[in-house]
N, C-alpha and C positions, 0 to 999 in steps of 0.2 A: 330182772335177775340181778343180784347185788354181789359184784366181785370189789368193792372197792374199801373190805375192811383196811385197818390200820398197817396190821402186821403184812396187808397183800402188797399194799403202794398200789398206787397207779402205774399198769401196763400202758404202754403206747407203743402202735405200730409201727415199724419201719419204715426205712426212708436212706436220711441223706445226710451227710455233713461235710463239704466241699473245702477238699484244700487241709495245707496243717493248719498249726497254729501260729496265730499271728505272730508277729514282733511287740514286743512288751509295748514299745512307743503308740501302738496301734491297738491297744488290749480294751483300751476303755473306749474306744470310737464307738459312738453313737449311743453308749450308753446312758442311760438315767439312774439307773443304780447299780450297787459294786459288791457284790458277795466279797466281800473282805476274808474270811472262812465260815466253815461249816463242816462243821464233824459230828460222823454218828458212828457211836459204837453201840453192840450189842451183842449181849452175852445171852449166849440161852441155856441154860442149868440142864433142859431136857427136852425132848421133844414136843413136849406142850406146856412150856414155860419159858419167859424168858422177860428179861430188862433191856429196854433203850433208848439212851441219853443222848441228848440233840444240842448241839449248841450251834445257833447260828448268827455272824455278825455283817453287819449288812447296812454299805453307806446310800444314803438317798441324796445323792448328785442336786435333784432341783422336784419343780413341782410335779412332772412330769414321770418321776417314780414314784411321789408318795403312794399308790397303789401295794406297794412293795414295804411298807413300814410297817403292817399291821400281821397279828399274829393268829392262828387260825390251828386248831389242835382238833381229828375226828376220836373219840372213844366208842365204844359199845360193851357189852355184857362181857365182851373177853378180854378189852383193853381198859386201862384207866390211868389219870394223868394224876401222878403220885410228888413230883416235883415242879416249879415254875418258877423262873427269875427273870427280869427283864431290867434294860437302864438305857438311856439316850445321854448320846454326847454330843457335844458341839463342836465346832472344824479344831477348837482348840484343846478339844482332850476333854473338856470340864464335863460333868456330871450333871445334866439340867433336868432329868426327871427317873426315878426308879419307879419298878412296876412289881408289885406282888402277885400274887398267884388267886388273893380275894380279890383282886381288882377285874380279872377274867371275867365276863358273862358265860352264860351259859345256856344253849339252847337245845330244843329238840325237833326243832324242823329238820324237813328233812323232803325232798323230790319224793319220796315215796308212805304211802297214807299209813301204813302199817312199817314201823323198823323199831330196831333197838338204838339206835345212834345217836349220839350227841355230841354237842360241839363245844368246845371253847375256846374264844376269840377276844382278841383283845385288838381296837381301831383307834390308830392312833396319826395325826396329821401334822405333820410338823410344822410348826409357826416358821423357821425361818432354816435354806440349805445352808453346806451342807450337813447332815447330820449321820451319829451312827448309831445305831441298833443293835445291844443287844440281847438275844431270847435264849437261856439253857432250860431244858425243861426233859423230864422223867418218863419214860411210858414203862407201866407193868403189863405183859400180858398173860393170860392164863387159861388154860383148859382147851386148848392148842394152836398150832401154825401150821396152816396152810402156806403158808407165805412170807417171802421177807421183805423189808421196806428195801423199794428201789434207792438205785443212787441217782439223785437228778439235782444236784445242785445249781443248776438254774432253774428258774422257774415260767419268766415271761421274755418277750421281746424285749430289746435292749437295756438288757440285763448282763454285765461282765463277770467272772469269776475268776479272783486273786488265786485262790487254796481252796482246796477243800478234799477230804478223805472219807476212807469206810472203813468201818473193821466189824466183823460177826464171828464171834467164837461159836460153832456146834458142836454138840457129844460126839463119842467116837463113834466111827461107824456109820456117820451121818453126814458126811461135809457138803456142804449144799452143793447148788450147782448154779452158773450164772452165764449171761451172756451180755456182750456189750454192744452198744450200736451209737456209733456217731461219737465214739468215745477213744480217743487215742491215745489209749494208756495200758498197762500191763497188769494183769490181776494176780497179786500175789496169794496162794494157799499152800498149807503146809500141817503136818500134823505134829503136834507140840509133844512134850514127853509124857502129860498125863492123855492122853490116845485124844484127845481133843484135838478139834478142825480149827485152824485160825484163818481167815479171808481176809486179806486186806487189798484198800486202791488209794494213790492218793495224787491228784489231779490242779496242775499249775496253770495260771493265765486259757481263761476259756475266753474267748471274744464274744461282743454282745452281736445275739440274731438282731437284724434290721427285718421288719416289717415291710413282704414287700404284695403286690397285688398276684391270683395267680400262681401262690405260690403253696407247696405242701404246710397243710397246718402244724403251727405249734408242735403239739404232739408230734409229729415226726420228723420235726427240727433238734427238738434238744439232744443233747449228748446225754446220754443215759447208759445206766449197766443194772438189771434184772438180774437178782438173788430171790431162789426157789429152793426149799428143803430137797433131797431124793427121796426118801421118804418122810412121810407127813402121820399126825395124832389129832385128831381135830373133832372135837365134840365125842368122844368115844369109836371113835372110826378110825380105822388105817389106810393106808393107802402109799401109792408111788408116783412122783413124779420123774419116773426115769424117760418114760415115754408118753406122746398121746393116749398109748395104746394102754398103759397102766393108767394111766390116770381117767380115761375112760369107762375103765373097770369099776375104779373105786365110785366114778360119778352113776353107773348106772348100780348099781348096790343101793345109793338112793331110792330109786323108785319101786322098790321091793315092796310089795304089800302094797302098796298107795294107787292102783287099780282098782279095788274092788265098788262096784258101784251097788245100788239099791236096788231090791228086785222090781219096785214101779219105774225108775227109769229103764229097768231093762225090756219091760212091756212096752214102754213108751216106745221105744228105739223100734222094736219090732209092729207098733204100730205104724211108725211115720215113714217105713222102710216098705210098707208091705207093697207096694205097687213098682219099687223100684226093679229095674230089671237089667242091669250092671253093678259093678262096682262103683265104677264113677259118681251112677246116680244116686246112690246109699253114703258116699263120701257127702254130696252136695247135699244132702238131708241131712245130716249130721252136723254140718259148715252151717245150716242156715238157724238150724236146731240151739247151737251157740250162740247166734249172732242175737235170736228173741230170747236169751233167758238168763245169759251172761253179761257182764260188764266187766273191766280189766282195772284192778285194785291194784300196785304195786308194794307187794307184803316181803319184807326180807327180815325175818324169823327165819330159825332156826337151820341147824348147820350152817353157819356164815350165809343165809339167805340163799346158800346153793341147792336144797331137795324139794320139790314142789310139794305144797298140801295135797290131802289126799285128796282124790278124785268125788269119794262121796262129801267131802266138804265141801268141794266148790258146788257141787250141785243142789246142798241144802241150801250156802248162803247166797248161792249166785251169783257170786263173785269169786276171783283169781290174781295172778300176777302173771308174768309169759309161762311160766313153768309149771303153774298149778292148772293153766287153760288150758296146755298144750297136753301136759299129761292127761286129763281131762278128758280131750278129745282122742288121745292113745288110746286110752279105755273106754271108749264109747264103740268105736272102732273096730278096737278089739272082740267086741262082743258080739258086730257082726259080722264076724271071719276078716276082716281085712287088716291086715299085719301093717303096721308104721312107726316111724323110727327117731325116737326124741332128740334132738339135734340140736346143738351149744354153738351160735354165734355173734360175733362182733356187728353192731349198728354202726361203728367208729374205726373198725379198724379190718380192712382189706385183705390185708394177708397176714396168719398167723406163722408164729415161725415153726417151721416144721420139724426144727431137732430140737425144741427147748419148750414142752408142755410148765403151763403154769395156770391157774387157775383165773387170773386176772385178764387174759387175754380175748375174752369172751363175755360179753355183757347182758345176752338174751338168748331166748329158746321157741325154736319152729318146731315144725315137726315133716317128715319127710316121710311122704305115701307114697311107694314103690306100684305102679301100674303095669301089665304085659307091654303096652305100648306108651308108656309116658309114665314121667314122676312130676309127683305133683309137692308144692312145697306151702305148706297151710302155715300161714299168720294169722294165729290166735288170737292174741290180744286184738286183731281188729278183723275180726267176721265178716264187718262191712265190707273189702275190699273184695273185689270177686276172687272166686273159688280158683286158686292153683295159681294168678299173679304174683310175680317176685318182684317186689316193689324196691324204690333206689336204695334204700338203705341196708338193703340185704344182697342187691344182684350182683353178681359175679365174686363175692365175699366167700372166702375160705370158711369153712364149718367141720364140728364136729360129730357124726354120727355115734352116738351111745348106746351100745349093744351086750350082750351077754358075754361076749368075749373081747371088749374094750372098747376104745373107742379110734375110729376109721375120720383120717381126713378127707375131705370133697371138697368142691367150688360148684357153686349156684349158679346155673344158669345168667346171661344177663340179654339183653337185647339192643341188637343192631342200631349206631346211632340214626341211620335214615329210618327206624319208626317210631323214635319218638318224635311223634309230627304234633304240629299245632299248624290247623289251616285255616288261613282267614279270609273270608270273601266280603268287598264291601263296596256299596255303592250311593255313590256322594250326590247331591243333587246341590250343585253350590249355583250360588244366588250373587246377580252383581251389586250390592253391598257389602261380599267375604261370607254374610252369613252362607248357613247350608245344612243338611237332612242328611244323613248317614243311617243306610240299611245295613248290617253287619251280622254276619253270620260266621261263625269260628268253633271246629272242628276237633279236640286235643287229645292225643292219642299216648296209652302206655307214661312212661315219667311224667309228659306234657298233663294228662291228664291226673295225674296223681298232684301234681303242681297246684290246677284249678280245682279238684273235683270238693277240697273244703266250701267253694262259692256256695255250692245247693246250700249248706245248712247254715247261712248267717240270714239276720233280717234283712229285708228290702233295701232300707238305705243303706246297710253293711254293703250287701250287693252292687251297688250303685259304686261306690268307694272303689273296691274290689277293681272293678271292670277302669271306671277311669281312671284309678294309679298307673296304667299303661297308654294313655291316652296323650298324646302329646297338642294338648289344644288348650292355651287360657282359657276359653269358656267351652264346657262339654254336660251338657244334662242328658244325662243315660234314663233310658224309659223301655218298656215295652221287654224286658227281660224274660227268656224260656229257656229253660231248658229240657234234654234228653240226654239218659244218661245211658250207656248201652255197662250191665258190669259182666261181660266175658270174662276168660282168661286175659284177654287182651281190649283191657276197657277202652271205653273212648265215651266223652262228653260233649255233647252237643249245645252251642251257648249262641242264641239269636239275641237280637236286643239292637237300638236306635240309638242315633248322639244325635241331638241338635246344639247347636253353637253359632253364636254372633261375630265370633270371629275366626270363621275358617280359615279365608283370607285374608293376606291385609293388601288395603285397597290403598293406591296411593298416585295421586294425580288420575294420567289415562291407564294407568298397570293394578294387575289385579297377584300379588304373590301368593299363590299356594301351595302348601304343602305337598310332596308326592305321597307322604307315609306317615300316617298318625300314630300307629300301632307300636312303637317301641321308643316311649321317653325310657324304659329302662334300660336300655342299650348301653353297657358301662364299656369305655373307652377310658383307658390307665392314661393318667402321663407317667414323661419322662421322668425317674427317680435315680438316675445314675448309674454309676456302674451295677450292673443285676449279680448278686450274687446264689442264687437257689435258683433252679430247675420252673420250667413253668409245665402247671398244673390245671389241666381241665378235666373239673370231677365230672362234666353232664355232657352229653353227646346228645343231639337234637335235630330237628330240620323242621322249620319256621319256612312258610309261604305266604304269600299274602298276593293277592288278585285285586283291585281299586280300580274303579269306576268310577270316573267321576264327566258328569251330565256339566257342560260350559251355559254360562248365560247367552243368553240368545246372539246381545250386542259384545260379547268378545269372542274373539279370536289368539290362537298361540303365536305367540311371539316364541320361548323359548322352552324347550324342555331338556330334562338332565339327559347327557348322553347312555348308551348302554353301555353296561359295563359288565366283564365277566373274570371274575378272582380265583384261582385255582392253588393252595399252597397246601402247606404239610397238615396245618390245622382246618380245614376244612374248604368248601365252596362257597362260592357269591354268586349270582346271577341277578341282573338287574335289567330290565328292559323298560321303558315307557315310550307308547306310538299313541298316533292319533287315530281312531274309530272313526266308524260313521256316526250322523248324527249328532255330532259335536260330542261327540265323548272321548276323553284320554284313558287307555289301557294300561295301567303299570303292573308289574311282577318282578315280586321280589322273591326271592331263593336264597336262604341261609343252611347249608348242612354245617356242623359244626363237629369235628372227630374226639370224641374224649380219649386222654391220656397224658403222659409225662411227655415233654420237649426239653433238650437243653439250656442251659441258660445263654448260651450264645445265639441261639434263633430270636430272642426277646427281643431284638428290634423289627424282626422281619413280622414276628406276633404283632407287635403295635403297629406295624403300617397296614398290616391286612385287617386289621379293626379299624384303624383310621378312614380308611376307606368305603370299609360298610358303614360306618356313621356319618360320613357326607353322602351316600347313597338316599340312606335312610333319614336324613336331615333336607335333601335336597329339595328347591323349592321350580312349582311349574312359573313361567311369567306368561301371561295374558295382558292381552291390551285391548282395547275398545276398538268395533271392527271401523273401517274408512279411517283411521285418527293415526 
């Protein structure tokens, strides 16, 4: 689903920006480069027209912002880049390279197989700091707006801003409407003497974001202010953005007509249905009916890529985008008696804002089966997953239902972090040379299993890779790989497979060191980066177990094992135990539940020592020694 034309800007969700604003002596700390200014104005003659001029000047500190030098413009059928000027300075004012508008490339790539979009950029790397930058450049657009460019005059981490403003003239009768977030400034609007809307903002010393681990993405760091028409003209369509609830309207107005399927699919449908004997099981033959005959295109044509193809197109070419799938299967549905609801949500962004509809705020489309006892929530574009799973990048994510009478917010289900499990059971048969035989069997449930369940479909040695990237052993030959996949509502993948290694242990003199826990070299433990300035952020909630068996050689015996340990804090559990068995066998268990959500940023040392902890857990080593010695 393609919300990211020109005229839209990029939406980004909510969040945070802690504190005012610096002290000028503090403005540039940490930065690499310096928005010097940036000003956009834009006039719009009409509802589905309008000019806007960009000029942006921008120092590059050192090598470490050259990222930040280069210029980057999206057009498509409704936009086009009608002006271009560009020049570089040197610390001393001088002029050491201009840039024309034929010097731009130009391309048509684009993330999605089917679009009208093009780009022009120009990459440019400067031989020596500091230098300045800078780019005015033209956009026409025409045949309408949906949308206006956000204000976001920063763009990456440690990035500072000197100045920078906004100004959009609209017709009467028309003044847009905006909201600001993370932005601590005053938006001035006013209606002029010919009935014309003037907007303006205009925004002094912003401090550069510091990258820190943990912390809310980009996207919901920058200071930003969203301008959206109140009402919109757009490809011959009207519409309102006063509310979800209008602008829901206007989006279901789309799918008018775009139902109608072919009378042999409809035989079809009634064939593969005839034995069903619920609803549910007519949805699941429907789901599976997709899954063998579709494939997921990403086509953003027409209406700014926001109306799905029709339903009998996808079924002749066999292919879709989220929108044309989904619809797709509305109308499949549809035809046998079961009512479902075409549904507008963000993969990016969690919570939409609930008094300020815009188009951009939303990047894809589910569809929602309302059941007597359960709703079910079908992701089209991927059939494969089982039937009615809300997989991570949709779960508990605000959405919109688009219906005959607008469109209705909701939030999606998500699931408790003690089930997304991953269980690993393993049993080491280690040898007095360190080498040793590892039987392993591991269990991955829900996210956990959405995480691994890509492994089924790489080749064998892909596979092999796969498995040991979590493997914490200099030498590991992974062999003997199976799987079971169970796909419920609530999948779960079954992953058996062997490690042998030369050095499990390391042997040294009478002592034998080994490992207690192979299973998480990815185990990421932050250091110390100083004062924390942002909220810490855990997007995954989880519960990792792990059961280890490991068989002693005959001629050792335990000298030392890591003590038990039990962790209890705001962000999740630790349990750690290792004893000795019969048989000369050592028992370890480990226990990770992990709680997703925001913490303050003053917890952020208490966060790093309950991590530091699981990672000497998880790092810790058994010591053996050779028995009578």
């Amino acid at each position: 689903m393609k919300i990211n034309k020109l005229f839209i800007g990029f939406l980004l969700q909510a969040a945070f920006f802690s504190g005012s604003l610096h002290a000028q002596t503090d403005l540039h700390a940490n930065a690499y480069s310096i928005v010097q200014d940036a000003v956009t104005d834009i006039v719009c003659s009409s509802p589905t027209d309008a000019i806007q001029k960009e000029k942006r000047v921008i120092e590059i500190l050192n090598e470490k912002g050259k990222e930040d030098a280069s210029f980057i413009c999206m057009c498509d059928r409704f936009s086009s880049l009608k002006k271009f000027s560009g020049e570089v300075r040197d610390a001393s004012g001088n002029i050491i390279r201009k840039i024309k508008k034929s010097e731009l490339r130009i391309t048509e790539y684009s993330a999605e197989l089917v679009s009208d979009d093009y780009y022009y950029f120009f990459e440019y790397t400067p031989s020596r700091y500091p230098v300045t930058i800078t780019y005015e450049w033209e956009i026409k657009n025409s045949d309408g707006l949906i949308g206006y460019p956000s204000f976001v005059p920063q763009k990456n981490y440690n990035q500072s801003v000197a100045q920078a403003s906004y100004r959009i003239v609209t017709p009467a009768g028309n003044p847009c409407r905006y909201r600001t977030i993370n932005m601590p400034v005053e938006v001035s609007q006013q209606q002029a003497a010919d009935g014309n809307w003037l907007t303006e903002v205009k925004i002094q010393a912003l401090p550069a974001l510091k990258k820190e681990p943990y912390s809310p993405s980009l996207s919901e760091l920058l200071p930003r202010i969203y301008f959206t028409p109140r009402d919109f003209s757009f490809e011959g369509t009207q519409g309102s953005m006063e509310s979800w609830q209008t602008y829901g309207k206007w989006q279901y107005q789309l799918l008018n007509g775009r139902d109608q399927l072919p009378p042999a699919l409809k035989e079809e449908l009634l064939k593969r249905t005839a034995n069903c004997n619920t609803a549910y099981e007519k949805i699941a033959a429907v789901y599976q009916y997709l899954a063998s005959t579709t494939r997921y295109v990403s086509i953003q044509l027409g209406i700014g890529g926001l109306q799905p193809i029709a339903a009998a197109d996808v079924h002749r070419t066999g292919f879709g985008d989220c929108k044309g799938l989904s619809n797709y299967t509305r109308a499949m549905l549809a035809e046998l008696g079961i009512p479902s609801i075409y549904t507008v949500i963000s993969t990016t962004n969690k919570r939409l804002l609930a008094d300020f509809a815009s188009a951009n705020q939303n990047n894809h489309v589910i569809l929602q089966v309302p059941l007597p006892n359960d709703t079910l929530w079908l992701e089209c574009t991927n059939p494969n997953l089982p039937l009615g799973y809300v997989h991570h990048s949709i779960a508990g994510h605000d959405a919109l239902l688009i219906g005959p009478n607008g469109g209705i917010l909701c939030q999606l289900p998500t699931y408790p972090d003690s089930l997304n499990t991953q269980i690993s059971n393993a049993s080491v048969s280690l040898q007095a040379d360190g080498s040793a035989k590892v039987e392993v069997k591991q269990a991955s449930r829900l996210f956990q299993y959405e995480d691994q369940a890509g492994i089924t479909g790489l080749e064998p040695a892909r596979q092999k890779d796969w498995l040991r990237s979590d493997i914490n052993l200099v030498q590991a030959q992974v062999d003997a790989i199976r799987f079971k996949e169970s796909k419920q509502k609530e999948p779960q993948l079954d992953i058996s497979y062997t490690i042998e290694s030369g050095q499990y242990g390391n042997k040294t003199g009478k002592r034998l060191f080994a490992p207690a826990n192979i299973f998480h070299r990815g185990f990421y433990n932050p250091d110390e980066q100083g004062e924390r300035t942002q909220c810490i952020r855990l997007n995954y909630g989880y519960l990792d177990v792990d059961s280890i068996s490991i068989h002693l050689p005959e001629e050792y015996e335990i000298e030392s094992l890591p003590k038990t340990t039990n962790l209890n804090s705001k962000f999740g559990k630790f349990h750690s135990s290792i004893t000795p068995g019969e048989g000369g066998n050592i028992l370890i268990v480990h226990r990770l539940l992990v709680y997703q959500g925001n913490y303050p940023k003053e917890d952020y040392t208490d966060f790093l020592d309950f991590r530091k902890k699981i990672a000497a857990q998880y790092g810790a080593k058994i010591i053996l020694k050779k028995s009578g010695e």
